[in-house]
C-alpha positions, 0 to 999 in steps of 0.5 A: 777280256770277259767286259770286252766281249760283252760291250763288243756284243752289246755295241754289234748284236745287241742286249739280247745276244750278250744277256746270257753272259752277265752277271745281274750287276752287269745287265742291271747297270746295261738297262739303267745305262740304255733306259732314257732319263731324266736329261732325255725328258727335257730333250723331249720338250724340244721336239717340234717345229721351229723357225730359225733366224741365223746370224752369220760372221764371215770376218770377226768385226765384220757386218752379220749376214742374216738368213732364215730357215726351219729346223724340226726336231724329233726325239728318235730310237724309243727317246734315245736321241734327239734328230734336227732337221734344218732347212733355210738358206744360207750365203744365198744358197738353198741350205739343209743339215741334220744334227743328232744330239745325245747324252750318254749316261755313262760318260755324263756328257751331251754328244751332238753331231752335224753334216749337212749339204754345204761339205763332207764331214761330220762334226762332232761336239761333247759338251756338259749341262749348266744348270744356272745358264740352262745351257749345254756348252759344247766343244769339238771340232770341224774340218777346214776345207782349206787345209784338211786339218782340224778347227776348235769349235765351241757351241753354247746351246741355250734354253732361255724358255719352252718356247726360245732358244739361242746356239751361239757358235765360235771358232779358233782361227789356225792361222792366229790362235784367236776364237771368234764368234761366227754364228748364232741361231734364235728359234722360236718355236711355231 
């Protein structure tokens, strides 16, 4: 019940309200967990502006609709998180989205989230790092407005240089059981 307190009060209030109550093995592995790493220095090197170019399936097989936008990344909460901010189009409508990536120490895991001007919802991935592919491979899910029940969704998000970058996106159709691939974005950084 004592490690329940605790993380309630570090979750609600803070370090600060909980450090009296710990133990120095508690409060060393709360700094190493709340201390940015190595995972966050790499998201740094993502922080500035990118032009985008978004590739759209609405029908597996079917011709790509293409549009373009910009997405301005910025490490936030002293190095903690990586905010994006998108701005474009997409099937001819002004389009903006925020995403917010990620990685919990504790969990090892890449935790990444999206809402943006086309819904209500927040969609929310985890995913782990491939070292050979340079690549977090991502997986949750989203809400399907048609049925108000949740859609598989995977996302690979690949480093292919400082300078490129490709998210790939696909989904579980309901109705079939079949994944198809439904958007990839190219950035090339400005």
């Amino acid at each position: 019940m004592k490690r329940i307190v605790i993380l309630f009060a570090a979750c609600v209030l803070g370090t600060g309200a909980m450090a009296q109550s710990m133990s120095d093995a508690e409060m060393k592995a709360w700094q190493d967990f709340m201390t940015p790493g190595d995972v966050h220095q790499m998201m740094a090197k993502w922080d500035g502006t990118w032009t985008a170019t978004t590739r759209m399936w609405m029908e597996p097989g079917s011709a790509p609709q293409t549009s373009s936008g910009t997405s301005v990344n910025t490490m936030i909460l002293g190095g903690r998180y990586q905010e994006s901010k998108f701005k474009g189009e997409a099937m001819g409508m002004p389009f903006e989205g925020v995403s917010t990536v990620g990685y919990d120490k504790a969990k090892k895991k890449f935790i990444s989230t999206w809402v943006d001007n086309m819904g209500t919802s927040i969609m929310m991935l985890t995913g782990t790092w491939d070292a050979a592919s340079k690549s977090i491979r991502f997986s949750g899910t989203c809400s399907d407005p048609m049925n108000g029940k949740d859609v598989k969704v995977r996302e690979v998000f690949t480093i292919k240089d400082d300078n490129n970058h490709m998210m790939e996106m696909w989904m579980t159709d309901p109705k079939t059981g079949k994944e198809a691939k439904t958007m990839e974005i190219s950035y090339v950084r400005k």
